[in-house]
C-alpha positions as CSV (number, residue, x, y, z in Angstrom):
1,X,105.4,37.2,57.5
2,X,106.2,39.7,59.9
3,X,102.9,39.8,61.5
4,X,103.2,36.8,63.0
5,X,106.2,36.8,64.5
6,X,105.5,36.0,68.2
7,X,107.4,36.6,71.6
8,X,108.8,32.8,73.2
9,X,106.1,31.3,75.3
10,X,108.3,30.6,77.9
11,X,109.2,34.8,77.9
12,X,105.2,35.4,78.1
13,X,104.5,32.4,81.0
14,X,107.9,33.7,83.3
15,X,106.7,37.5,82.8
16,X,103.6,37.0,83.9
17,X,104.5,35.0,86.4
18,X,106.8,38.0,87.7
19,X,103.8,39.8,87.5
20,X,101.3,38.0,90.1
21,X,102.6,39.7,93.4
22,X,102.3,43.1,91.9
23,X,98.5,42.4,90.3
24,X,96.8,40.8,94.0
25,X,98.3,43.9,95.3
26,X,97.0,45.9,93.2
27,X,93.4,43.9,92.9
28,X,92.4,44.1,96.4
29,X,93.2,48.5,96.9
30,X,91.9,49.3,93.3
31,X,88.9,50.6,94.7
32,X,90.1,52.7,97.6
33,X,93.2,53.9,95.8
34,X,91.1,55.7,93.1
35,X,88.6,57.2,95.4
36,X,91.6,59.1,97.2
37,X,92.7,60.1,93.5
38,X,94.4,58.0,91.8
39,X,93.7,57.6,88.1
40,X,92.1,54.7,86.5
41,X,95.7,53.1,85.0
42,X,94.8,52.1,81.6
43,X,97.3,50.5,79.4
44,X,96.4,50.3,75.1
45,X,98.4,48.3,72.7
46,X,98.8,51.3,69.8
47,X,98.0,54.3,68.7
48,X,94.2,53.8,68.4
49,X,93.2,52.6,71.3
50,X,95.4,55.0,72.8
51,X,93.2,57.7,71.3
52,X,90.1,56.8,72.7
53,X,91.4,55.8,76.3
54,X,92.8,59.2,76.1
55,X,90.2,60.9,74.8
56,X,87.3,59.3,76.7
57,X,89.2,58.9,79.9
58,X,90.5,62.4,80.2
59,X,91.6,63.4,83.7
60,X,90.3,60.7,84.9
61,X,92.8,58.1,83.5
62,X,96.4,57.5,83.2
63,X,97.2,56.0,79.5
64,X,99.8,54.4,78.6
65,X,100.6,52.5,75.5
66,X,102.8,49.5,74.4
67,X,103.8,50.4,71.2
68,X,106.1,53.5,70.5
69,X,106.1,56.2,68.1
70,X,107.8,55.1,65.2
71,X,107.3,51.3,65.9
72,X,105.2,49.5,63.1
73,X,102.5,47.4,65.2
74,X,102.2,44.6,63.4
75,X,105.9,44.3,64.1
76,X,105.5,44.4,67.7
77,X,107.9,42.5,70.1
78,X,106.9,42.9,74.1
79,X,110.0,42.8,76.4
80,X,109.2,40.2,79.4
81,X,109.4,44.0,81.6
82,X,106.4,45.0,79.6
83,X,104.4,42.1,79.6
84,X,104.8,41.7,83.2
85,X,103.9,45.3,84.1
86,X,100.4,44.6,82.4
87,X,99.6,43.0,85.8
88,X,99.3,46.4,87.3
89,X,96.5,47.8,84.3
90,X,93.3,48.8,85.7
91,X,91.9,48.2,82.4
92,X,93.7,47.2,78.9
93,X,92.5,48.3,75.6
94,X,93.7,46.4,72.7
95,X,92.9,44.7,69.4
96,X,92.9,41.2,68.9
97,X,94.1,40.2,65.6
98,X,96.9,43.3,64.7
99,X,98.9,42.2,67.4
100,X,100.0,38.4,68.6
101,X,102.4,39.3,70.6
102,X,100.2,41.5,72.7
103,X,97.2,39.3,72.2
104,X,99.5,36.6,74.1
105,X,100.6,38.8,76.7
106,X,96.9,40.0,77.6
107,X,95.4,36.2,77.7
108,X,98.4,35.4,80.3
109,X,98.2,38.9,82.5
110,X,95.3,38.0,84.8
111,X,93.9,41.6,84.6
112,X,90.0,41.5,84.7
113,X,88.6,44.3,82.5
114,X,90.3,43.6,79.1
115,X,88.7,45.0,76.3
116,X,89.2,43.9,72.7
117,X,88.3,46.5,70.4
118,X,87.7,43.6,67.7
119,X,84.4,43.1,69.7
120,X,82.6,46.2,69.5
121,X,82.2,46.3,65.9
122,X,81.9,43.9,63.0
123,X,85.0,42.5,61.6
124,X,84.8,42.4,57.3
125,X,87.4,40.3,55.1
126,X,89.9,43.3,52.9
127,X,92.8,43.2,51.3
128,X,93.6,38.8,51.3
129,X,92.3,37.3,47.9
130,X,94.1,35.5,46.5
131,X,95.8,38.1,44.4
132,X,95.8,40.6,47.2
133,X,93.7,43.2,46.5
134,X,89.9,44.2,47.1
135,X,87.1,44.9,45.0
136,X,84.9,47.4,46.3
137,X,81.7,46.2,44.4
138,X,81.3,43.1,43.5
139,X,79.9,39.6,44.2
140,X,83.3,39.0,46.0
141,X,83.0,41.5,48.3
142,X,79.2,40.8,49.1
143,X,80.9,37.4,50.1
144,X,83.5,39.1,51.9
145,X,80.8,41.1,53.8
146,X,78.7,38.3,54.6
147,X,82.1,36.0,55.9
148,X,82.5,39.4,58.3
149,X,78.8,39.4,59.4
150,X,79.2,35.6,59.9
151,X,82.2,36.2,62.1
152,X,82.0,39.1,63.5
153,X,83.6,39.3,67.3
154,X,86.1,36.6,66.2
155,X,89.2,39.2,65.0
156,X,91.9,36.1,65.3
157,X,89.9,34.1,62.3
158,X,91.8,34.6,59.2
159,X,90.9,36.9,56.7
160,X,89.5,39.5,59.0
161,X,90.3,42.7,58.7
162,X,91.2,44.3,61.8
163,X,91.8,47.9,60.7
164,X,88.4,49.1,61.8
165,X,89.7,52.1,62.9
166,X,90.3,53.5,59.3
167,X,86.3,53.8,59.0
168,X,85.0,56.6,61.3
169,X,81.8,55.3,61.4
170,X,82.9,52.1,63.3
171,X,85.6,53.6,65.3
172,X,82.7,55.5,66.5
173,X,81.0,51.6,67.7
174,X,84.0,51.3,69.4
175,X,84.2,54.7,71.1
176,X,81.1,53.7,72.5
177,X,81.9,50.4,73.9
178,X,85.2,51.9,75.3
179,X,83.3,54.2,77.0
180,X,80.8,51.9,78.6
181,X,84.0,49.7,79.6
182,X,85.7,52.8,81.8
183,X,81.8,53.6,83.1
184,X,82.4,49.7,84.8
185,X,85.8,50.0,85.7
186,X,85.6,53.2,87.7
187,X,81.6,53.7,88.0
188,X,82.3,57.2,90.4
189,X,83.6,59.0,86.9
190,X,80.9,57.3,84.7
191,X,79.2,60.6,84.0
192,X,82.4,62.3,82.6
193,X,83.1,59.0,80.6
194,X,79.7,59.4,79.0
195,X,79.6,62.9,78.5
196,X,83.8,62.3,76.4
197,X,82.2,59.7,74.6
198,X,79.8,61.5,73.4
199,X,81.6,64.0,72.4
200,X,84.1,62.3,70.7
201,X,81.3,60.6,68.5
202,X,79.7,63.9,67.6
203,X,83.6,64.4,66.4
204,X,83.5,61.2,64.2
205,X,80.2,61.8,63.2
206,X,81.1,65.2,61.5
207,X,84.3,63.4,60.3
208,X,82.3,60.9,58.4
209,X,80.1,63.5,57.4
210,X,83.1,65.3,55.7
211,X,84.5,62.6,53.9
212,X,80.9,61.5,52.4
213,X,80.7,65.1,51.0
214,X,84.5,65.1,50.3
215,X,84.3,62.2,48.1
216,X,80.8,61.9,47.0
217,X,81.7,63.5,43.3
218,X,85.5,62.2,41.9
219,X,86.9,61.5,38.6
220,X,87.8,57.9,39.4
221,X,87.0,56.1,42.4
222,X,90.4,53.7,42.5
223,X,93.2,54.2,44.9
224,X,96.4,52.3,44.9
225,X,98.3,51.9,48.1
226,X,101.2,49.6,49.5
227,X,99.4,48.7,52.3
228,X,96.2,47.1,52.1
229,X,94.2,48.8,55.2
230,X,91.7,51.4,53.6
231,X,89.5,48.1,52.7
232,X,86.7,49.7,55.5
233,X,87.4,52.8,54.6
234,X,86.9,52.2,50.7
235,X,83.6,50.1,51.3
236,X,82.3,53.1,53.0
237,X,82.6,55.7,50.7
238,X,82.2,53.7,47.6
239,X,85.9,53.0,46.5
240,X,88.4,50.7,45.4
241,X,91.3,49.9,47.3
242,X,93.9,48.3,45.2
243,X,96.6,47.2,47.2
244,X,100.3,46.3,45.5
245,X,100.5,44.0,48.9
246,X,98.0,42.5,51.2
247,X,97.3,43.9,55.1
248,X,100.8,42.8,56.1
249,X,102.6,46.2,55.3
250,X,106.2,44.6,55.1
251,X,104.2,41.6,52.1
252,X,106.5,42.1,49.0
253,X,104.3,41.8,45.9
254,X,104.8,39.3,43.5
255,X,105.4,39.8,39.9
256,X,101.9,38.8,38.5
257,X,100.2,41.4,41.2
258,X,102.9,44.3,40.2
259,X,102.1,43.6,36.3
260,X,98.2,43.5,37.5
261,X,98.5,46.5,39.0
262,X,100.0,48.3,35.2
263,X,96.5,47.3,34.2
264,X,94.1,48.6,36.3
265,X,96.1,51.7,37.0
266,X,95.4,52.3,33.7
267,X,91.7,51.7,32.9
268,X,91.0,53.0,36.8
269,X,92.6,56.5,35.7
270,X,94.2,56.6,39.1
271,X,96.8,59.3,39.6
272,X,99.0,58.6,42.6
273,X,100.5,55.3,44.4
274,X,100.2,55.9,47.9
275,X,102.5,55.1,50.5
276,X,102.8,55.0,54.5
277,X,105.1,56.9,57.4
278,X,106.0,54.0,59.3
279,X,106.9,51.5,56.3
280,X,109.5,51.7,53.2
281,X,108.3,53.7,50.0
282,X,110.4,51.7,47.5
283,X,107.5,49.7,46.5
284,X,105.3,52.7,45.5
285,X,108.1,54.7,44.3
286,X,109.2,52.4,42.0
287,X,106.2,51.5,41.0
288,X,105.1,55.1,40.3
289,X,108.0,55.5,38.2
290,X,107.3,52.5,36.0
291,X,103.6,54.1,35.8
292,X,104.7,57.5,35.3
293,X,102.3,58.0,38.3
294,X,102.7,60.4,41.3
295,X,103.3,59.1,45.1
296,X,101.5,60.3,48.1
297,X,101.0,59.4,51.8
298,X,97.9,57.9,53.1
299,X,98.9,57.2,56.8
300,X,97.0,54.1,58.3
301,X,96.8,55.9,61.8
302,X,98.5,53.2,63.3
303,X,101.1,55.7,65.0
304,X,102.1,59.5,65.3
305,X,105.0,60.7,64.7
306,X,107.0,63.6,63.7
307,X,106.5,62.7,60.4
308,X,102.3,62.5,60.6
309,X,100.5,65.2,59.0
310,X,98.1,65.8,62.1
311,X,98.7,65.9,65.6
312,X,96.3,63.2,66.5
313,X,93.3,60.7,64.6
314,X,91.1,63.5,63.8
315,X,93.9,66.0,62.0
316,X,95.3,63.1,60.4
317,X,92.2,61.7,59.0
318,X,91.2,64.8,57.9
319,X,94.7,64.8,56.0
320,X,94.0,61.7,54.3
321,X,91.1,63.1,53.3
322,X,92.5,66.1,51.3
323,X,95.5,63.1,49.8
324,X,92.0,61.4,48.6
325,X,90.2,64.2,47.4
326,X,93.3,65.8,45.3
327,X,94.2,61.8,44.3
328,X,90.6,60.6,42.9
329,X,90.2,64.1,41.3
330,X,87.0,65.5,43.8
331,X,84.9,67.7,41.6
């Protein structure tokens, strides 16, 4: 699998080692740097974390992120340039679990305020039966719910789902520990911080608010996608996420899970197999065919590009919104 392709650990250890002289410089002037007005130099692995750093940290920060527009995370390969410029991050926002190659590079850098999304909310199992898909209501996801509750704060275990993002109410969780985190790191701003954060979870709030009323009254309440990452979004608006492949977006389907799918496309009603920007649509086009189904994109946020339908997390979740509510048949 693709996701777990991880950078040499000789690449990581010389890196960081390149690393060292710029980080004790950096340790021991943090302070007085930013009190002659410097910004707080934040560095987040992808696109959501980017969001809130940027969004929380306003002028007050300089973000800047490891994964590029266009780049598929879970894919992500750090050059030994990158992974030794993490020594000179005031504070790095990441999520342990989506990521191994960052998750390595963070343990190694030596940078004290790290903060790993993973640990601000509760982690869930989605998307990794065995035949890859999620059942929204039943005993197996009561299990599944129970595992996450179990191990929560532990987003390297298998089976958990890191995708957290994809459920506004959560991202908001994490919002607020970000938020508390850049309050520590640079305590002269932590009024500004506050007032972001709270502001940005008056945003989520009406988002979630939105897709409750969005979605409270459809014609079926199945979705199948590629990409298994809508399993928090699905469990909190009372749907089904049926995914052709597991949370890996590059997984090929096997046989028995493509002839599955035939079935419960047809007693679920569903309408539309959706796909993703920053992955291949053959899967779902093909399988659309074969259905005589329609395709649509239901973007998993985890970058922006030209291709997004939103400038940023809010615009786009409010597109995948509309993809669901036309999809599912919202009275």
């Amino acid at each position: 699998m693709n996701v777990r392709r991880l950078i040499p650990t000789a690449a990581v250890a010389g890196a960081a080692v390149l690393g060292l002289t710029t980080l004790s410089a950096c340790s021991s002037s943090d302070a007085a740097d930013r009190g002659s007005g410097d910004k707080l130099n934040v560095v987040a692995s992808f696109y959501p974390m980017q969001f809130l750093a940027e969004e929380i940290g306003g002028s007050h920060v300089s973000v800047t992120t490891l994964t590029k527009p266009g780049v598929e995370p879970h894919d992500l390969e750090l050059t030994p340039r990158q992974i030794g410029g993490l020594g000179d991050a005031d504070l790095i926002l990441f999520l342990k679990g989506i990521q191994p190659a960052v998750d390595d590079a963070v343990a190694q850098s030596g940078v004290e305020n790290t903060v790993d999304a993973a640990k601000l909310t509760t982690l869930e199992n989605h998307g990794t039966e065995v035949d890859g898909h999620d059942h929204g209501h039943d005993e197996g996801e009561e299990h599944a719910h129970e595992e996450g509750e179990e191990h929560a704060h532990e987003g390297e275990e298998a089976g958990a789902d890191p995708h957290i993002w994809l459920d506004p109410v959560k991202y908001a969780e994490v919002a607020e520990g970000v938020g508390k985190s850049l309050e520590k790191a640079d305590p002269d701003h932590a009024a500004d911080y506050r007032k972001n954060t709270d502001t940005l979870v008056g945003e989520l709030n009406a988002l979630n608010t939105a897709y409750e009323t969005g979605l409270k009254d459809t014609a079926t309440t199945t979705f199948i996608t590629t990409h298994s990452a809508f399993g928090y979004l699905a469990e909190r608006y009372g749907l089904t996420q049926e995914g052709i492949a597991g949370i890996d977006p590059e997984a090929e389907p096997s046989p028995a899970r493509i002839n599955e799918i035939h079935g419960v496309a047809e007693k679920s009603r569903a309408t539309t197999v959706f796909f993703e920007t920053l992955a291949s649509d053959k899967t779902a086009k093909t399988l659309a065919k074969d259905l005589g189904l329609k395709t649509g994109v239901l973007d998993p946020l985890e970058g922006i590009t030209d291709k997004s339908e939103g400038a940023d997390y809010i615009e786009v979740m409010k597109s995948n919104l509309a993809a669901l509510q036309k999809a599912l048949g919202a009275k």
